[in-house]
C-alpha positions as CSV (number, residue, x, y, z in Angstrom):
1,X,-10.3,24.7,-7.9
2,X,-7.2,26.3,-9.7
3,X,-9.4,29.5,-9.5
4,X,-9.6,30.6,-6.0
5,X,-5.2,29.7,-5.6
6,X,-5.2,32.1,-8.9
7,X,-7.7,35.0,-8.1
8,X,-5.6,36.9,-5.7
9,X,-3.1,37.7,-8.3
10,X,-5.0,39.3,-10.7
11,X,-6.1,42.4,-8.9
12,X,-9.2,44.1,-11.8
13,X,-12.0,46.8,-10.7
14,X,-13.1,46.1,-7.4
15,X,-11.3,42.6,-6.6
16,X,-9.6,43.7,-3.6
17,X,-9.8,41.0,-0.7
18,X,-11.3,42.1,2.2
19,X,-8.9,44.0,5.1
20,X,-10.5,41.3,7.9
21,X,-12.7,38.9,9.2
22,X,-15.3,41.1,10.1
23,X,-15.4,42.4,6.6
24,X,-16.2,39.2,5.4
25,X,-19.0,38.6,8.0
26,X,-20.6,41.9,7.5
27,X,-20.8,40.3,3.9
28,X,-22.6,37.0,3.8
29,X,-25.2,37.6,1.5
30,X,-22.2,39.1,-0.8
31,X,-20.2,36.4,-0.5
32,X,-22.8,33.9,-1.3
33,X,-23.6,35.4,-4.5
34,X,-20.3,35.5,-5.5
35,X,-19.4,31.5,-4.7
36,X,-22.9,31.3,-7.0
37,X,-21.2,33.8,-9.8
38,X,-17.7,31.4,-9.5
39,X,-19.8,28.1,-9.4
40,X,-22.1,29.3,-12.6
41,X,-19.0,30.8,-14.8
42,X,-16.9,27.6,-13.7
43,X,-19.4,25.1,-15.2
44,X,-20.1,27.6,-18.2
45,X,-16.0,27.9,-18.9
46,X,-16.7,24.2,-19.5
47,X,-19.1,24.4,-22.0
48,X,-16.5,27.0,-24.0
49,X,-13.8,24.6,-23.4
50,X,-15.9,21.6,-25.1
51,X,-16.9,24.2,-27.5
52,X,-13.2,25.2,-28.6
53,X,-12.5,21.1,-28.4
54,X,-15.3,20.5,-31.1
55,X,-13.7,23.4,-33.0
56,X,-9.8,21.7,-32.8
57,X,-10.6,18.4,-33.5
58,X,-13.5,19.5,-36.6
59,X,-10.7,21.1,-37.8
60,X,-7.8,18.6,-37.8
61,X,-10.1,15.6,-39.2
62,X,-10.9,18.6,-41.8
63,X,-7.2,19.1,-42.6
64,X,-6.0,15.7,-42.0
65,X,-9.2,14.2,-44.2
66,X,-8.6,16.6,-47.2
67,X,-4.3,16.1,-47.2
68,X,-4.6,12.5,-46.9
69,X,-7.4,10.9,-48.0
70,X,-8.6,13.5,-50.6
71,X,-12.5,14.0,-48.3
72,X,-13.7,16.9,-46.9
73,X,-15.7,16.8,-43.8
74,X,-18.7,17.9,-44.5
75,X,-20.1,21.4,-43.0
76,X,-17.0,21.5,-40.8
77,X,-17.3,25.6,-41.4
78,X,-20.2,26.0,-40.0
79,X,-19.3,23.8,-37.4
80,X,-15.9,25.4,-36.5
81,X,-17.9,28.7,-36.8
82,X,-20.6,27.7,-34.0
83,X,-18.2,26.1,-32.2
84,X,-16.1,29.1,-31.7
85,X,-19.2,31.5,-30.3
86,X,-19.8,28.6,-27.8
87,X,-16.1,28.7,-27.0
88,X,-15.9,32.5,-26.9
89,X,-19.7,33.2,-24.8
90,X,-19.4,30.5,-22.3
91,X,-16.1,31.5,-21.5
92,X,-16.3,35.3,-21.1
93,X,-17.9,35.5,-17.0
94,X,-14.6,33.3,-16.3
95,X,-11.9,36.1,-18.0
96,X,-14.0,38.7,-16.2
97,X,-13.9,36.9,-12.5
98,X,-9.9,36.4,-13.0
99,X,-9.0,39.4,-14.8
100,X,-8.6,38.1,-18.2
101,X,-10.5,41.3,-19.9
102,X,-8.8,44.5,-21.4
103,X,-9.0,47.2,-18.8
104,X,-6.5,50.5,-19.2
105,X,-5.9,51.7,-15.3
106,X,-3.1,54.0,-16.1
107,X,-5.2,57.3,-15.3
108,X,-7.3,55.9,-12.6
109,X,-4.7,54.3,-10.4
110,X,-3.3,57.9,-9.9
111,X,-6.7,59.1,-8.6
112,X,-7.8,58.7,-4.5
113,X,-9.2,55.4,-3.7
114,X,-13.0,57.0,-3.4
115,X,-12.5,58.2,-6.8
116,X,-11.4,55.2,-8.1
117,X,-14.5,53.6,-6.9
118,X,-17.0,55.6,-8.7
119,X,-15.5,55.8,-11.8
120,X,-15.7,51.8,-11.4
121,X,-18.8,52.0,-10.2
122,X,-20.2,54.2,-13.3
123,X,-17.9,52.3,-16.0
124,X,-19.9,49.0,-14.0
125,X,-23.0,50.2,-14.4
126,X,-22.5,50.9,-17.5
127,X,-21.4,47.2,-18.7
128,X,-24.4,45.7,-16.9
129,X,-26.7,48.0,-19.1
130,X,-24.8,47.2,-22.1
131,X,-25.1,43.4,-21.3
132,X,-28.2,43.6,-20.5
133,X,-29.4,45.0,-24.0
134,X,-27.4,42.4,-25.8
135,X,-29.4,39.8,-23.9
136,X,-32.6,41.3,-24.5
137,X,-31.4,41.7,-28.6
138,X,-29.9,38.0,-28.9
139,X,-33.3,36.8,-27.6
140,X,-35.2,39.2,-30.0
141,X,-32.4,37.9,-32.9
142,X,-32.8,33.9,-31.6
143,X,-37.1,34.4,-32.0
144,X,-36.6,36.0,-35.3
145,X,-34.1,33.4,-36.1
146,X,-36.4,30.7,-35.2
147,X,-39.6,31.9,-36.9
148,X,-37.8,32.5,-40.4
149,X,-35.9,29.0,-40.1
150,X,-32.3,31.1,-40.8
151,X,-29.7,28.2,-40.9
152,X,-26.2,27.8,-41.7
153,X,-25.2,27.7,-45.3
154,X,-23.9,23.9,-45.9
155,X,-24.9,22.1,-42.8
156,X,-28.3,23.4,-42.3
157,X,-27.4,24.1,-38.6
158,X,-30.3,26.2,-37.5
159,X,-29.0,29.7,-36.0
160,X,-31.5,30.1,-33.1
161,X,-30.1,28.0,-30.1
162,X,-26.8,29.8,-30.5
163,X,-28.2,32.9,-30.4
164,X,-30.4,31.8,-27.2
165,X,-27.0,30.1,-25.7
166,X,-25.3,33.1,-26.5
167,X,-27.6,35.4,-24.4
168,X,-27.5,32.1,-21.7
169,X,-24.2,32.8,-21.2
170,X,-24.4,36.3,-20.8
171,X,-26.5,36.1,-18.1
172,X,-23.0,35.3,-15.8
173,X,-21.3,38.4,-17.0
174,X,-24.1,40.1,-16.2
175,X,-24.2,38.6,-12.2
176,X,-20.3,39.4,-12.5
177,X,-20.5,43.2,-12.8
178,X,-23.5,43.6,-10.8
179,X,-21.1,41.8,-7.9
180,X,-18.4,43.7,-8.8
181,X,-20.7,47.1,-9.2
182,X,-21.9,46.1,-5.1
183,X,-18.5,45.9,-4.1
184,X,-17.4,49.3,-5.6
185,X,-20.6,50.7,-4.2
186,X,-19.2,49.3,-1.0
187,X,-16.1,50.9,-1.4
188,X,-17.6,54.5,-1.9
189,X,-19.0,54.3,1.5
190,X,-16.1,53.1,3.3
191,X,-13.7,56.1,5.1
């Protein structure tokens, strides 16, 4: 896996490798839930990858059908539009695991290493709650989609198993910074 030659160079909240060996075996249970998190956000960047490859090739036999041969593909909006929140949901635990998010450091890194911690630990927390209430909402948004039969405008793509893939997909982000939360945890009660 490309990932786990790459992961050491991007150093985000709480990705610091562990000083030694017996660090790693006080951590087992840690580390198997993380190997889950990597496993789960791999297969999920997947799905965003085939999701951004529908939205590239809808696109070009779009623009290639309407220069040339004077035909539009039909519903190719909507289908570039769905195709691009799979490609952006599926792929967000993987940017979070290597470091691919926006995070400003410039204040904290001059702070103590303890302190560091629990302002990671609180800004953490805080993402997991947020995530958390936008899976609870997409579900609440993917029922209500489903019982009023919303759809897209020229396709008729119904909206509701985005919504429940979007909140699918969260789920990983979610595992992410509760992993990454433990560790900073971990970090307050080190010396």
């Amino acid at each position: 896996m490309i990932y786990q030659s790459i992961m050491p160079l991007f150093g985000g909240c709480g990705s610091k490798a562990p000083a030694s060996f017996e660090d790693i075996e006080e951590r087992p249970v840690l580390d198997k839930f993380e190997k889950f998190n990597h496993r789960l956000s791999y297969w999920f960047e997947w799905i965003g990858l085939a999701g951004m490859l529908l939205m590239m090739a809808i696109t070009c036999i779009d623009v290639v059908g309407a220069k040339v041969f004077h035909w539009r593909l039909f519903g190719a909006i909507d289908t570039v539009m769905l195709s691009q929140i799979v490609a952006i949901a599926f792929a967000a635990s993987m940017a979070l695991i290597v470091g691919r998010h926006i995070q400003v450091e410039f204040v904290i890194a001059r702070l103590p290493r303890r302190a560091q911690a629990v302002i990671d630990s609180i800004v953490l927390l805080l993402g997991l709650g947020l995530f958390s209430l936008i899976i609870w909402q997409l579900c609440v948004l993917g029922y209500t989609f489903q019982t009023s039969g919303e759809h897209s405008q020229s396709a008729y793509i119904p909206y509701y198993p985005f919504a429940y893939c979007i909140a699918l997909a969260s789920i990983p982000v979610c595992l992410v910074l509760l992993l990454k939360f433990l560790k900073s945890i971990g970090r307050i009660v080190q010396k």
